[in-house]
Each structure stands twice: as structure tokens, then as C-alpha cells.
Residue, then its C-alpha position, 0 to 999 in steps of 0.5 A: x650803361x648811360x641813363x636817359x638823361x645821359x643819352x640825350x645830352x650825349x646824342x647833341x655832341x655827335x658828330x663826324x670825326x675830321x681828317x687833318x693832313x699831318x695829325x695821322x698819329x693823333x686819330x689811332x691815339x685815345x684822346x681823353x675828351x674822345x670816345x671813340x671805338x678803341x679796337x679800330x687802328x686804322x690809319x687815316x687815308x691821305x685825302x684826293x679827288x676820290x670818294x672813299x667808303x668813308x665819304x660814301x658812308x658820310x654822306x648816306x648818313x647826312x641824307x638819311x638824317x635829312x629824310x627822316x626830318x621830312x618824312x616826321x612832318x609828314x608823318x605828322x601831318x598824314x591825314x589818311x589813316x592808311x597812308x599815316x601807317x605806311x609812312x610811319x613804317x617807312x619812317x621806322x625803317x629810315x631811323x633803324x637805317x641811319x643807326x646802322x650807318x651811324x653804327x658801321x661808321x663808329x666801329x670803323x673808328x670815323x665817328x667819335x664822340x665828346x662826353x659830356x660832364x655830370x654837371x652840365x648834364x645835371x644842369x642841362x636836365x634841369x633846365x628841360x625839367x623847368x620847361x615842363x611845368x610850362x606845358x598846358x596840359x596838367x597831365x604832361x608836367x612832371 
């Protein structure tokens, strides 16, 4: 299991996995620096004109992730109370979608990710902790 520290250093290296003509074997094989679900041993499919589910599913996440960024600031920025409710709601609803997508598109092998090792994330952890003592406000430091 990752810790909080692991999770946030992991979630900056996702990012969608890339079809390249001629390497269909190297997408089943588990590279070392990959992780990737490793019961999915499906073959690539040979790229055309046609949109497959895996492009279908791309770029559903690609605007979901987009509508979450804007529906944040105006979440933010709601000044009703009513309306900053709904919003939230929907906004909630956005986030657990985009992590179904992400979810779907792991399992089906099309989303792999890059582990990070100990000691970046140690100094990564380090430099974010620093920052807090920066902060205004005594009851946000650390």
C-alpha cells in the first residue's frame, strides 16, 4: 500500500500509455520501470482512421480532468451558498467519474505508470515541507 507521500509524488508520473508501430510485443512484456496491470495481455491494435474504445476512453478522461479544473474555480468562487452546494456535488460526482475512467483504462492495460524511487520522493517530500513554514498563517505550518 502507498502512503500519502508516495500517492502524491506517484499521481504526477501518470500518464497514458502510447502505441508505437513495431513494438507490439514490448506493450504485453512488464518493463521494469512500468507499472502496469499485469493481468491485461491484450495486443495493441494497429492504428487507422477509426476511433477505438481506447481513444473513446482517452479522451473522456482528457475532458473530464479539463471539467474538473474549471468546475474547482467555480466551486471557489460561488458566492451563493446554494448554488456553491450543487456545484460541489457535481463537482464530486466529475472527480469519481474521471477515476472510473482512469480506473477502466488501468485494468484494460492502456494507462501505465512510472514508480518513483524512495529518495526523490523523500527529497520531493522535503521540499514541499519547507514550504510550509512560508505559509501566514501559524496554524497551517507543520
Amino acid at each position: 500500500m502507498f502512503n500519502q507521500q508516495q500517492s502524491m509524488t506517484g499521481m504526477q508520473g501518470m500518464q497514458g500509455s502510447q502505441y508505437i508501430p513495431g513494438q507490439q510485443g514490448m506493450q504485453n512484456q512488464q518493463q521494469p520501470n512500468m507499472i502496469k496491470n499485469p493481468q491485461s495481455n491484450l495486443t495493441p491494435e494497429v492504428k487507422s482512421s477509426r476511433i477505438n474504445d481506447r481513444d473513446t476512453l482517452n479522451l473522456a478522461l482528457s475532458q473530464e480532468k479539463f471539467i474538473t479544473d474549471n468546475l474547482n474555480v467555480f466551486v471557489r468562487e460561488a458566492s451563493h451558498r446554494q448554488l456553491h452546494n450543487d456545484v460541489m456535488r457535481i463537482f464530486n460526482e466529475t472527480h469519481a467519474m474521471t477515476r472510473e475512467f482512469f480506473d477502466l483504462m488501468f485494468r484494460k492495460g492502456w494507462y501505465t505508470l512510472e514508480p518513483e524511487q524512495p529518495q526523490k520522493m523523500a527529497q520531493t517530500y522535503q521540499q514541499f515541507s519547507q514550504y510550509s513554514t512560508q505559509f501566514p498563517y501559524p496554524m497551517y505550518r507543520q
